[in-house]
N, C-alpha and C positions, 0 to 999 in steps of 0.2 A: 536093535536094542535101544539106539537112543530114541527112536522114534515112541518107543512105548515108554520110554522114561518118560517123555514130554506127555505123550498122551497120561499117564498118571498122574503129572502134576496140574497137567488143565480141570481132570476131573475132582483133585482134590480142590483146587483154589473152588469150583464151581460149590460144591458140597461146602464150604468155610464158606462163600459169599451168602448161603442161603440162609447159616446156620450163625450167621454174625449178630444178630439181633432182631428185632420184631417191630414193624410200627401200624400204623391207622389208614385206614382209607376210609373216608366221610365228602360226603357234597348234597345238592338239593337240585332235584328236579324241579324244572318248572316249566308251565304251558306258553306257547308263544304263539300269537293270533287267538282266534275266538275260537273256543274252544267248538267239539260236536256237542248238539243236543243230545238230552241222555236220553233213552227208544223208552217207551211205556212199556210195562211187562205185564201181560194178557193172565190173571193170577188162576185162571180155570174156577171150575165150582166149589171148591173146597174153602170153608166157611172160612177155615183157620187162613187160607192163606188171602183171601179176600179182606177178611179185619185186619191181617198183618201188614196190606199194601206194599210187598217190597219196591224196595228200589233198584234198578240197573247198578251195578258195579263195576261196571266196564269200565268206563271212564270215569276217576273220581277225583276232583279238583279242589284243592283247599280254598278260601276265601280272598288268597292272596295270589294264587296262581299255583300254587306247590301240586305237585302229581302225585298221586298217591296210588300203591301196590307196584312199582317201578322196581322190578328184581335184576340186583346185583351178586354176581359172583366170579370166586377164580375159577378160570377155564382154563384145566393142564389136562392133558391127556393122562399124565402119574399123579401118584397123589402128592403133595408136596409137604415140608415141611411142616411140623404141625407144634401152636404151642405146648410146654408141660401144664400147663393150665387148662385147653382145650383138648388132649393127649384123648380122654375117655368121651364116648358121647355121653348124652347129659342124659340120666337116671328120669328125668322128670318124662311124661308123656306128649307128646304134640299132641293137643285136641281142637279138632273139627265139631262145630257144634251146627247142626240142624235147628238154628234158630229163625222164629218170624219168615218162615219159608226163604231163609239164604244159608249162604255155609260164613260161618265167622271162626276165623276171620276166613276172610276172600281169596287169602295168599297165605300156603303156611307151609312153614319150613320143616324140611325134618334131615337128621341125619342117621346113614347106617348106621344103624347098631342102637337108636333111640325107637321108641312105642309111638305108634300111632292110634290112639282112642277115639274113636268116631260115638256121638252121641243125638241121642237126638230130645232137642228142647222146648218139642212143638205138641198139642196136644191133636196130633194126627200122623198119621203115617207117614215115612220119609225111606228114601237107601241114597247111598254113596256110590257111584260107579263111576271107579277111577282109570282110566283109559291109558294103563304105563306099560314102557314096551320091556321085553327079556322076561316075559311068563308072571311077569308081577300084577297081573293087572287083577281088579275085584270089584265083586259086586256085593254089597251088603246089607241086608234089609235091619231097618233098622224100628221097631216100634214103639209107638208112646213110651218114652222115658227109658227107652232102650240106650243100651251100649254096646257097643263091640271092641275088641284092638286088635290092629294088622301089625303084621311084625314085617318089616321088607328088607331085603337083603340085596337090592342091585340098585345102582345108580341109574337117574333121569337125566337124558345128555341137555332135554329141556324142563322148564313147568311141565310139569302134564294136567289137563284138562279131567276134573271131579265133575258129575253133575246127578240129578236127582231125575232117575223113569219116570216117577209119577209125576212129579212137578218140573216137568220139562222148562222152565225158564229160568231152574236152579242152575249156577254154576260157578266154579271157584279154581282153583288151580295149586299144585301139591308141588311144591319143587325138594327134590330126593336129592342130596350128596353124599360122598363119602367123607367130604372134612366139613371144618363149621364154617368155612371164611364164605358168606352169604349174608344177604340182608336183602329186607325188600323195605321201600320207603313207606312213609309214614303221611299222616295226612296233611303234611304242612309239605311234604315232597324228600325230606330229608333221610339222611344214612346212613351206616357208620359201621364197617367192618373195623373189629380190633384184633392185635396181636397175630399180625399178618408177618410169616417169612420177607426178614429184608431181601433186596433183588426185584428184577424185571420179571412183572407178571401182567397176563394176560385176564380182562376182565370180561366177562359179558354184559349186555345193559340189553334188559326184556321187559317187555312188557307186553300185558295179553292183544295187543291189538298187532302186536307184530316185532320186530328186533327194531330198535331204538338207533337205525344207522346214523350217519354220517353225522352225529350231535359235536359242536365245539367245547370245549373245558380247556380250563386252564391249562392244565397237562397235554393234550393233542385231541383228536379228535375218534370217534369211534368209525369203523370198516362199513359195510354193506351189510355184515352180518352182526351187526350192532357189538363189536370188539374192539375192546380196546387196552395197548399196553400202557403201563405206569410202572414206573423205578417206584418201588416202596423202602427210604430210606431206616436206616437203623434207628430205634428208640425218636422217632421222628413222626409225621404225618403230612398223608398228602388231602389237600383240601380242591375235590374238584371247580368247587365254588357253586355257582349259580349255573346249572346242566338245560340251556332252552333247547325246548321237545317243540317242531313246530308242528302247531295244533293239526294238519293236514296230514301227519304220523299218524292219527288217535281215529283216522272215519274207517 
């Protein structure tokens, strides 16, 4: 008997640690060493993608060094607290646009229970064929000035890989959750999860060229499988700082 008393009060103190307030995780990637050259993309015979010249996305480096499309999120195996301000997914649609023969953006978030509107803004044929595992996966043909919306209903343990049949050198990356606390960085490198459950959480740090391991931050360092824990103080924020990715990550 007293043993479950205790055990009740651990799970309740656990449940009140989570639920005691909310704060920020924000930092900035950046490249360290010389960066990879970015690979030429072979745009095939199609006129539209030939005048559009895309460019590789793979690796995309600000002017300053900042890393751009660097995806962060909590990694729980349950879903965790969640704020009453982020309680509903967001009404609005995630859209993929088939522009200039690439997908924009590069990296796009979505969560259960939010639309995903695939479109295409190119004056030539295009589809989406997104490679997600648990029977979600699709393929969409999409034509001139075409749209479609997927609705999906199971989480991605990772990004999952989008890319374009016809134009095989399309490609971008869809990362699925069940809560909102995710972001992916910005072209200067930077990032900023809000309204994060106070408590010890577990984050991921990915990017498409692989898990972003063993990286330093002010906070500690990330795992092998680019993880890493942070106390997320109440009404507070944690600032990774300056997150160096060394450039030999990125080939």
């Amino acid at each position: 008997m007293k043993y479950f008393a205790i055990l009740l009060l651990f799970t309740a103190s656990c449940a009140n640690a989570s639920e005691s307030g909310w704060g920020t995780l924000r930092g900035r990637f950046v490249v360290a060493g010389s960066p990879p050259a970015s690979p030429e993309l072979e745009p095939g015979t199609d006129q539209c993608c030939i005048d559009a010249k895309p460019k590789s996305q793979r690796v995309v480096i600000g002017a300053d060094g900042g890393l751009a499309n660097v995806v962060v999120y909590l990694h729980s195996r349950k879903t965790p607290p969640i704020h009453p301000d982020l309680a509903a997914a967001p009404t609005e649609p995630v859209v993929v646009t088939n522009k200039n023969c690439s997908f924009k953006p590069h990296v796009s978030l979505l969560r259960i229970g939010q639309e995903l509107r695939l479109e295409n803004g190119d004056p030539t044929l295009h589809n989406v064929n997104a490679a997600l595992d648990g029977g979600e996966a699709f393929n969409v043909v999409l034509p001139v000035e075409g749209q479609q919306t997927v609705k999906l209903t199971r989480p991605q343990s990772l990004p999952a890989p989008i890319a374009c049949n016809i134009h095989k050198f399309m490609q971008g990356f869809l990362v699925v959750r069940n809560d909102p606390y995710m972001a992916v960085s910005n072209t200067d490198g930077q990032f900023e999860i809000a309204k994060l459950p106070a408590g010890e959480w577990q984050f991921q740090l990915w990017h498409e060229t692989g898990y972003l391991k063993n990286l330093g931050a002010e906070v500690g360092s990330s795992d092998r499988r680019g993880r890493i824990k942070i106390a997320i103080p109440a009404n507070g924020e944690v600032n990774l700082g300056k997150v160096k990715v060394p450039a030999e990550l990125l080939k």
